[in-house]
C-alpha positions in Angstrom: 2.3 -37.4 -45.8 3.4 -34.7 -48.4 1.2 -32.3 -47.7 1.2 -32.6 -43.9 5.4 -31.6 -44.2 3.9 -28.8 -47.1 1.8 -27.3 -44.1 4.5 -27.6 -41.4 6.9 -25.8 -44.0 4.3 -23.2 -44.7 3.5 -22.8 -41.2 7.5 -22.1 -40.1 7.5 -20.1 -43.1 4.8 -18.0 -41.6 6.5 -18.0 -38.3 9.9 -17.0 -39.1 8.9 -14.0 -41.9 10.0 -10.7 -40.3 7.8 -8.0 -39.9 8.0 -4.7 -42.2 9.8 -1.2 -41.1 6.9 0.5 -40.0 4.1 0.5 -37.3 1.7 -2.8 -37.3 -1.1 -3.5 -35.3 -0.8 -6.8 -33.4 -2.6 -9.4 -31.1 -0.7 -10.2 -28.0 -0.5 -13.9 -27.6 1.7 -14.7 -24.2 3.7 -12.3 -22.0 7.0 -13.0 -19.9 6.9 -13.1 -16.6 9.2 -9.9 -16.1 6.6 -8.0 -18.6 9.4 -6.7 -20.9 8.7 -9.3 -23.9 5.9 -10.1 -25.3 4.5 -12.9 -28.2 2.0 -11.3 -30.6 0.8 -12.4 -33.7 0.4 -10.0 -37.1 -1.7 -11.7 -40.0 -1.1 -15.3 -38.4 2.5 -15.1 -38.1 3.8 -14.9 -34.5 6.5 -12.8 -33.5 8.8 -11.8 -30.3 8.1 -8.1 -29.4 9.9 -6.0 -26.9 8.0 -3.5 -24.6 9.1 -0.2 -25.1 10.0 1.7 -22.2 7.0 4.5 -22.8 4.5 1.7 -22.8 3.3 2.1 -19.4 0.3 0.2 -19.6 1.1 -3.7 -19.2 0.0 -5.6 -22.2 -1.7 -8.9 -21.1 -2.8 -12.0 -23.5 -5.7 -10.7 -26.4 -4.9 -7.2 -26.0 -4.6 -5.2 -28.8 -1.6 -3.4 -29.2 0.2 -1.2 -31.8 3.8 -2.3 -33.1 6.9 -0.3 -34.6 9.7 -2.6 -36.5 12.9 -1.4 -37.0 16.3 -3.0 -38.1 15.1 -6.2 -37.4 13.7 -5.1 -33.7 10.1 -4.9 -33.1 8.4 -2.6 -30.0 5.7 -2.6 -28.6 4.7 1.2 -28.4 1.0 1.0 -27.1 -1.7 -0.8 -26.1 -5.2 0.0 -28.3 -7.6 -2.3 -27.1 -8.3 -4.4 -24.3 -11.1 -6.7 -24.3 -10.7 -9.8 -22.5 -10.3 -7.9 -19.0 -11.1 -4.9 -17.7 -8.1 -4.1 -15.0 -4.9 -2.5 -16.4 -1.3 -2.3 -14.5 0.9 0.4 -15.3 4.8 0.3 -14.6 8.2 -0.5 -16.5 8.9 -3.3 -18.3 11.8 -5.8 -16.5 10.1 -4.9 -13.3 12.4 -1.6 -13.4 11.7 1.1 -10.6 9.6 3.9 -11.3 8.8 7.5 -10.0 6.0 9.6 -10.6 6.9 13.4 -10.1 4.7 16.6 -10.5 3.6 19.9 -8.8 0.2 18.4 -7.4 -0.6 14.8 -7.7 -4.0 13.2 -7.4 -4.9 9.3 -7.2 -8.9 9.2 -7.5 -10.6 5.8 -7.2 -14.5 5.4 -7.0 -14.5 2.7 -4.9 -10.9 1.6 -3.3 -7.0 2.1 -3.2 -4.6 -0.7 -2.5 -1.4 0.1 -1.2 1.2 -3.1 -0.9 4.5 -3.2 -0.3 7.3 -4.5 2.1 8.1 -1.1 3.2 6.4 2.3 2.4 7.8 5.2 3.8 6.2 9.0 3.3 7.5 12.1 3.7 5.7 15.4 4.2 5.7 18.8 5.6 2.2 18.3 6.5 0.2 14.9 6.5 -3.4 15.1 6.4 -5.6 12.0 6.4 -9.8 12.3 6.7 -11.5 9.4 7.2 -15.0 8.2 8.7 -13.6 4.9 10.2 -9.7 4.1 10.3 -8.6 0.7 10.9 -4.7 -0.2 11.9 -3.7 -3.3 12.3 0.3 -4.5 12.7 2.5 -6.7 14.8 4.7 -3.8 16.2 3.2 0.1 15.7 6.1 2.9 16.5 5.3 6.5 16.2 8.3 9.1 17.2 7.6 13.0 16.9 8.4 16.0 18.2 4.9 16.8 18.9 2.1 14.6 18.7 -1.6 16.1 19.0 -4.6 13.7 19.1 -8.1 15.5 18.7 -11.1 12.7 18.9 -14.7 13.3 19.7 -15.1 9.7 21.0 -11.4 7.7 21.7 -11.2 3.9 21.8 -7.9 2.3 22.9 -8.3 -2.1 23.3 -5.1 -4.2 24.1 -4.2 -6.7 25.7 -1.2 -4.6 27.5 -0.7 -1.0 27.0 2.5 0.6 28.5 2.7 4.2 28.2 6.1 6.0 29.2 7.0 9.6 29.2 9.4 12.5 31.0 6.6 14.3 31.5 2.6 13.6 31.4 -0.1 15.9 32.2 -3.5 15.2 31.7 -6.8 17.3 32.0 -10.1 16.0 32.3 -12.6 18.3 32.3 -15.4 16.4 33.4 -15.2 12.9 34.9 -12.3 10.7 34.8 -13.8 7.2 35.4 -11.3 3.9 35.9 -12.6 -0.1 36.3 -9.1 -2.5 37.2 -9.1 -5.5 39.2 -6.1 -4.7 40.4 -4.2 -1.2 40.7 -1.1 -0.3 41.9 0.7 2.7 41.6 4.6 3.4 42.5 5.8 6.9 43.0 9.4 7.3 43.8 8.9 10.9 44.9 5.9 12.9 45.9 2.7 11.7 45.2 0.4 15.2 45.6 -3.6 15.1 45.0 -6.2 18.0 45.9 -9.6 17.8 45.4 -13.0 19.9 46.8 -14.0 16.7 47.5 -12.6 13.4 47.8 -14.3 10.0 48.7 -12.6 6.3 49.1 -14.9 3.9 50.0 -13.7 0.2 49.9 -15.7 -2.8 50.6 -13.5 -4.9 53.1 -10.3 -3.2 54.5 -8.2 0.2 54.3 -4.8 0.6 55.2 -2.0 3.3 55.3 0.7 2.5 55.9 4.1 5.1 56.3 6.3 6.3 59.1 4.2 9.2 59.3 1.0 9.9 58.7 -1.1 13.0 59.6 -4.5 13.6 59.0 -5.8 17.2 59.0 
């Protein structure tokens, strides 16, 4: 019984010593749920650290990470070594807001790039995006501009109802302008105009015009 309250004593003793002014290397040990604290333990003693500001990279549990003590504060400046994982997460500790600023900036991945968020807005003189197969899927897709240009070799457009509304449309097809419906109608308020070289209607079961005037020429 002695020595089992000697080794508690000894292990509190441990515990409770305070680290040296200096820098100390450290194993992280548990991390907050906010990121800016972190457990670590220095030559089997455990202590509370706080993540410095400049310490972009995350710690997580087992990572190796460099320590300065001051006045009875401890920071974690760095992270050394990570073995136990091999992803990383840079931003502020205390879920803070950050901002990355420069002349040119370039994100490179190898494989992918995740963007999440509950809103994501950008803004840009010029937006360029290149891609072999883009994929957008949303519950409501609004696009407002001045001027929109679309150039596609092949165009695609699937939905279950489309409603396209404009001051002023023009369209030019150049070759052949082909359209399947079960059912079209079309509304014109003023004058409806069409000239063609050559114009054929062929219906399978009845044709009707119907006006006060009609004239055939």
């Amino acid at each position: 019984m002695t020595m089992t309250f000697r080794a508690a004593n000894e292990i509190l003793a441990m515990t409770e010593r305070l680290l040296g002014p200096g820098h100390h290397t450290a194993r992280v040990v548990s991390v907050s749920d906010d990121g800016a604290t972190v457990v670590v333990e220095v030559a089997g003693a455990r202590h509370t650290a706080t993540v410095a500001v400049g310490c972009l990279v995350r710690p997580i549990p087992q990572d190796a990470v460099l320590l300065f003590s001051e006045a009875e504060q401890t920071f974690v400046v760095t992270v050394l070594e990570r073995t136990g994982s091999s992803w990383g997460m840079i931003g502020l500790p205390g879920d803070r807001n950050m901002s990355i600023e420069g002349e040119t900036i370039t994100i490179a991945a190898r494989r992918r790039i995740s963007l999440r968020a509950d809103s994501i807005d950008l803004q840009a003189k010029l937006l360029a995006v290149l891609a072999d197969k883009s994929t957008w899927i949303g519950k409501l897709y609004t696009l407002i501009a001045d001027h929109f240009r679309c150039l596609a070799r092949i165009q695609e457009a699937s939905a279950d109802s489309l409603t396209v509304k404009a001051v002023e449309r023009i369209a030019v097809i150049e070759r052949i302008d082909s359209l399947q419906a079960q059912t079209q109608a079309v509304r014109v308020t003023g004058i409806a105009s069409e000239m063609a070289h050559s114009k054929v209607i062929s219906v399978s079961e009845d044709l009707r015009l119907d006006g006060k005037r009609v004239t055939v020429a």
